[in-house]
N, C-alpha and C positions, 0 to 999 in steps of 0.2 A: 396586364389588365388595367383600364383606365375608368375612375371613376368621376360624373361629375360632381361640382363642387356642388358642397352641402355644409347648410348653414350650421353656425358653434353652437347647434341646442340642440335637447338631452335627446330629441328624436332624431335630427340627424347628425349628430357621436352615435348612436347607439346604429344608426342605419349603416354608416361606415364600417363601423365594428362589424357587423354581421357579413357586409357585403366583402372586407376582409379576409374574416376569417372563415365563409363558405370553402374557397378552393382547397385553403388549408384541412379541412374535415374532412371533404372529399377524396382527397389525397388520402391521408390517413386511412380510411374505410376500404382503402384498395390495396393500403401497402400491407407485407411486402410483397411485389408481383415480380422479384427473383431474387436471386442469392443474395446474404448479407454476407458481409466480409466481417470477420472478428479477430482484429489485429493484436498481438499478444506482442510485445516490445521486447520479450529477451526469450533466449533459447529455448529449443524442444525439449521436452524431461523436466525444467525446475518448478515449482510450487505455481508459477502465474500460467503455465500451460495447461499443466492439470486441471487448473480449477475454469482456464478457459474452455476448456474442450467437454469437462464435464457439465458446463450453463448450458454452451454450446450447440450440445447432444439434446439436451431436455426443449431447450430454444427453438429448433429445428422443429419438435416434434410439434411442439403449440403454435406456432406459423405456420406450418403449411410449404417453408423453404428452407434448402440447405443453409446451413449457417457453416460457412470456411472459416476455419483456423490460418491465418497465416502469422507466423513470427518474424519480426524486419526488429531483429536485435541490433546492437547498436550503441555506443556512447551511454552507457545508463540507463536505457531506454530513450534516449531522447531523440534519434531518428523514427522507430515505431509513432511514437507521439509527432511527432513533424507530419508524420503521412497522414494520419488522421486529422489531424487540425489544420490539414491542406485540401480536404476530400470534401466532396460536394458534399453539403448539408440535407440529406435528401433519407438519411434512416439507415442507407444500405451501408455504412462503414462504423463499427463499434469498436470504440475500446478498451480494451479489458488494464486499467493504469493501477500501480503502487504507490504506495508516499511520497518516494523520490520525486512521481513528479508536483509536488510542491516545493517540496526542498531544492529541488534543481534551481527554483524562482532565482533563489540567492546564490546557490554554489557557481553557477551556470552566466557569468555576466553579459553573457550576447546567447539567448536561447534563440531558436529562427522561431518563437510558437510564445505568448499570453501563455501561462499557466490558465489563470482564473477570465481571459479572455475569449481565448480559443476554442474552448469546449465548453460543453452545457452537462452537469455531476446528470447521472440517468440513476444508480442505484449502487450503496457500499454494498461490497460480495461478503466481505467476512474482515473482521479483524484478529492480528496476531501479538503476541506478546514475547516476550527475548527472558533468557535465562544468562545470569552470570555465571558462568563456568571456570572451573581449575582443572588442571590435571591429577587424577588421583596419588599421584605421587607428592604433590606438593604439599607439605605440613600444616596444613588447615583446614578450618571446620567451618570457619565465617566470616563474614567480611570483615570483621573487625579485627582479625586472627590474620586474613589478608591482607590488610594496611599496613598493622603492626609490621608485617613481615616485609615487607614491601619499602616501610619507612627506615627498616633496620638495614639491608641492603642496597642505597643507593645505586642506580644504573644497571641493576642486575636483570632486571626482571621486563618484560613486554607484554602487549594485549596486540592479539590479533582481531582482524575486519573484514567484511566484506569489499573492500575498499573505501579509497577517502571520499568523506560526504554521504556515506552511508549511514542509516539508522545505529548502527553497530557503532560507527566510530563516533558518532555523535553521542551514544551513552559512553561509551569508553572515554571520554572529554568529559563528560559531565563527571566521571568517578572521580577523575585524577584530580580534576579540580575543585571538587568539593570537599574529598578527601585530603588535598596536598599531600597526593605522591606521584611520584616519578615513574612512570611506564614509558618504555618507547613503544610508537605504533607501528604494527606489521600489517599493511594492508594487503588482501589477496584476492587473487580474481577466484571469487564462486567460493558455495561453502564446502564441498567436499576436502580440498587441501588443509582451507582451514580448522576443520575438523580433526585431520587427520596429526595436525603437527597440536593440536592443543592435546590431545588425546596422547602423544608420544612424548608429551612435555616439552617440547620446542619453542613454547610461549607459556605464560605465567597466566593467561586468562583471553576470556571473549565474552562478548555480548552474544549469543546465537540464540535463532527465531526457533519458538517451539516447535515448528515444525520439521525442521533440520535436528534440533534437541531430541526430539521425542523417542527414536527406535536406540537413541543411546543414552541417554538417560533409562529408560527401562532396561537395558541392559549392564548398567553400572558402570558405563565408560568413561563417564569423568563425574566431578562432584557440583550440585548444583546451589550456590552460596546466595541467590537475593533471587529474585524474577521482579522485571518491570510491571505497569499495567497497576490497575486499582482492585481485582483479585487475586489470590494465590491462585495455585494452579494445580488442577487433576493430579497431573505427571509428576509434581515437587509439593506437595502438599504441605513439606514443614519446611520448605524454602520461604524466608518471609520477605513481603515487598521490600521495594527499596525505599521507599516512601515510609514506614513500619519502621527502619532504621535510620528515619534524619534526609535522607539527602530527599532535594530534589528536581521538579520536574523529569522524572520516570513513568509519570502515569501517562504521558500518550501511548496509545497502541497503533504499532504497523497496520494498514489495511488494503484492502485489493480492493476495485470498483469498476465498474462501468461509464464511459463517457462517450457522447456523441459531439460531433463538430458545432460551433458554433452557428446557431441562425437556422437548426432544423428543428422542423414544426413542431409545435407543441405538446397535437397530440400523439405524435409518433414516438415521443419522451413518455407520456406518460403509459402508451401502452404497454411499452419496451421496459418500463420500470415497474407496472405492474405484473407483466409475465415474468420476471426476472426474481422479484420478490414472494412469487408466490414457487416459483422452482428454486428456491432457497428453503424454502420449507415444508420440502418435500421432507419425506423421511430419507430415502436412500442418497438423496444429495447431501442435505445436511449431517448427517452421520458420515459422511466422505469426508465433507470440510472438517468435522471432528479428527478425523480420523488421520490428517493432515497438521494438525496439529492448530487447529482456528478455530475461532468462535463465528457462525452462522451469523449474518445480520438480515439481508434482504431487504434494507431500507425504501423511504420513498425518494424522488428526487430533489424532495427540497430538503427532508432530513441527511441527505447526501449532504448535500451542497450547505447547510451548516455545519458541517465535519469538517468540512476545507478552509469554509470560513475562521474556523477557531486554530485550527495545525497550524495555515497557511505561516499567519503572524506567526505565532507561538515557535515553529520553527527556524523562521528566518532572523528573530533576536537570540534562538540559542547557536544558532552555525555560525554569527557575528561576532556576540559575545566569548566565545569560545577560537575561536580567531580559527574555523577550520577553513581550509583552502582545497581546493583539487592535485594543486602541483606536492 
């Protein structure tokens, strides 16, 4: 559509404006008039499926259209992300993103995608928090019982990851070096293995997400020494911050979110963020995300989008400083 020119005062800027952003409303007012795609960037079964299929499902209900799950796992997530920050800006493609992809900005030196470019924040789903773990077998009760022990046995001891560049190994880097000790890192693909071998004492510690923590911590499968985040926690209640013991930057928390491609209309953001934020605080949904081991948020989109703004930096001087690499 072509408009003609109009002169630089306050009535016609304001006429343009309107004549603008008419199509844009209209659009809006009709969308969605068919299936939205809701791209989930890693495997079927882990935490980011769940909680996509559960928005999903509610999503679905308050539109009027199916809302598809599809998972296009991948490098990190960073294929999943590629496809959406390649998709027509038009409402129909959502994506359901974790931290990573901020931190990828820096891990990541040739990304094909802007992190803070390519996409427009629509609403944070929940945040999560990580618990320091031992193996019950290991003779300690606290971090500082960990150190010691750790400092006494040079080259003995290792912490496992979700793999390199992970939230996990990035606290795992922050321990070592604010403590000055010596862990080698065992990064692994997915947290089940990793679980498995901290639990059998095949590594000396991990950083793992309460989520993953939760049904074994209630069970007393290994011992839980600090929890990250600026609360203690339900599930570890006399586990104290890391923050409460000296070190830090531990208080950011993991979180999951929704993003649309860059350059789709406005109001299709904010409707999508308010149906989004108001099925977050459902009761049966939000007692699921509890129940997963996270805390509900339901943001709006610009309180999203100041969450990014503050991580973005924050994490790419500690993955520098910390000199973590991918290889």
């Amino acid at each position: 559509m072509t408009h003609p020119a109009l002169p630089f005062t306050r009535r016609g800027l304001l006429a343009l404006a309107l004549a603008t952003a008419t199509p844009f409303a209209a659009y809006a007012q009709t969308w969605p008039a068919r299936p939205i795609k809701l791209v989930v960037p890693y495997p079927p079964g882990g935490g980011t499926d769940i909680l996509g299929r559960l928005v999903g499902t509610k999503l679905q209900e308050a539109l009027g259209q199916s809302v598809v799950v599809e998972n296009k796992p991948g490098a990190s997530g960073v294929l999943g992300n590629d496809f959406v920050a390649k998709s027509p800006a038009d409402g129909y493609t959502l994506l359901l993103g974790i931290t990573a992809i901020v931190q990828g900005a820096t891990l990541f030196p040739k990304l094909p995608y802007d992190p803070y470019k390519d996409f427009i924040p629509v609403s944070q789903l929940s945040t999560s928090t990580s618990l320091l773990v031992v193996p019950n077998s290991l003779p300690v009760k606290t971090v500082a019982e960990f150190v010691a022990l750790v400092k006494s046995q040079p080259g003995k001891h290792s912490y496992g990851t979700y793999g390199a560049g992970s939230s996990s190994h990035i606290q795992g880097e922050l321990l070592k070096a604010q403590a000055g000790i010596d862990l080698v890192h065992v990064p692994y693909k997915g947290a089940a293995p990793l679980v498995t071998d901290i639990i059998g004492g095949q590594i000396s510690a991990t950083f793992v997400d309460a989520g993953t923590a939760r049904s074994h911590v209630k069970a007393g499968s290994f011992k839980v020494l600090g929890v990250t985040g600026t609360e203690r926690m339900k599930m570890a209640p006399e586990a104290p911050l890391m923050s409460e013991l000296g070190y830090k930057n531990f208080d950011p928390k993991g979180w999951f979110g929704f993003f649309l491609p860059a350059g789709t209309p406005a109001p299709i953001v904010k409707k999508l963020s308010t149906e989004i934020a108001r099925i977050v605080r459902l009761p049966e949904v939000s007692q699921r995300i509890d129940e997963l081991g996270q805390t509900p948020v339901g943001s709006s989109a610009d309180e999203f989008a100041a969450v990014i703004r503050h991580d973005g930096p924050l994490y790419a001087r500690l993955i520098k400083d910390l000199n973590i690499r991918l290889d």
